[in-house]
N, C-alpha and C positions, 0 to 999 in steps of 0.2 A: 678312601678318604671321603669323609661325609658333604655334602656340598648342603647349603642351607640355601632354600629360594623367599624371597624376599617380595612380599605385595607389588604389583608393579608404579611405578610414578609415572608421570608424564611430565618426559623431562622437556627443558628450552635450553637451547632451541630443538625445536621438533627434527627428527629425521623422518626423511619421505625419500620411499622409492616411485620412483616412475618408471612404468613399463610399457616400452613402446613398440610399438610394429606397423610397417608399412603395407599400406590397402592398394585396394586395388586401381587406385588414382595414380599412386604412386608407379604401379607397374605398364598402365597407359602410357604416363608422361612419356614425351618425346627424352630424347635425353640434353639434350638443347634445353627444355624445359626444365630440367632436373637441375643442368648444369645453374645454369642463367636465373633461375626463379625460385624452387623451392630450395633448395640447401641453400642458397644466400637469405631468405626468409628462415631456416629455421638458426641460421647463424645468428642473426638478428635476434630471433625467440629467446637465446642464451644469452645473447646481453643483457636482453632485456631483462630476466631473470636474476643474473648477477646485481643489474642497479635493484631490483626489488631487495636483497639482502640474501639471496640463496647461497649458497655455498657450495660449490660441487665437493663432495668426499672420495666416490670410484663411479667409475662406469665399464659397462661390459655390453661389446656386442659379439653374439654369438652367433655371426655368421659364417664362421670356420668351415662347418659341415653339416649346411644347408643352405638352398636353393630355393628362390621363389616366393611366392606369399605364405609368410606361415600361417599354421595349423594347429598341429598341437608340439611343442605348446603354443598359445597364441600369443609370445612375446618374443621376439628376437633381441629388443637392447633394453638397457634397466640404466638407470642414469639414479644415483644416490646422492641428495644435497643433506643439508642441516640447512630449517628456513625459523624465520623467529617466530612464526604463529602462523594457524592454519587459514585466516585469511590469504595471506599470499600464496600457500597451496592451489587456495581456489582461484586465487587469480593468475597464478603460473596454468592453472590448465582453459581459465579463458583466455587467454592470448593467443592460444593455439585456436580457436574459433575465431579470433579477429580477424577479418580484411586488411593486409596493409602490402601496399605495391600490387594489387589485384592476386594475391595468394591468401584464402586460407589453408592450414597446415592440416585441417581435420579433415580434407579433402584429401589427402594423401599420407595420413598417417593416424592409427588410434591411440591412443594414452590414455593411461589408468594412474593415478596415483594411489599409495599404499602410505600411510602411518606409522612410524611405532616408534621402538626403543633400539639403542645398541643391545647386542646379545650379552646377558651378563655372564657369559661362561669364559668372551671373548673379549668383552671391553667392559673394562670398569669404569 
């Protein structure tokens, strides 16, 4: 069966993957600290995120089978929203550089955000 591919669009709302992995601040922290400061900061990150207009679609963390600071590859979770324009992209990944309750989150974690489209083999 012949499949026909089609110039690509950019559609709205945008889908962005974010790929994330925990640094070496992360593996520092006390776990008191972990507890009490940085996951209550990045729980806060995703609200914050949600009031900007994000959407979560899937996430996956591929901690199953492996240990420690990754490597290769250098991402262990991938978080997939739909956001309405690539402004809040940019601004979902400054707020992980913000200060707030004496935590930034780049201090113990990196994130890359990635662009694109649904797969059109997979979603129409």
């Amino acid at each position: 069966m012949a499949v026909e591919f089609k110039a690509p669009e950019i559609p709205v709302p945008h889908r962005v993957i974010f790929l994330g992995a925990s640094t070496a601040g992360w593996f520092e922290a006390s776990a008191e600290d972990r507890r009490e400061k940085v996951l209550p900061r990045m729980k806060r990150l995703f609200a914050d995120w949600s009031d900007m207009g994000a959407k979560v679609l899937a996430t996956l963390d591929d901690d199953l089978f492996m240990v420690g600071e990754p490597s290769t590859p250098d991402f262990t979770w991938y978080l997939i929203f739909e956001v309405p324009d690539q402004r809040t992209i940019a601004a979902m990944i400054q707020c992980v550089r913000q200060e707030i309750d004496g935590v930034r989150l780049d201090r113990y974690m990196r994130l890359e955000a990635r662009t694109g489209r649904p797969f059109f083999l997979l979603e129409s």
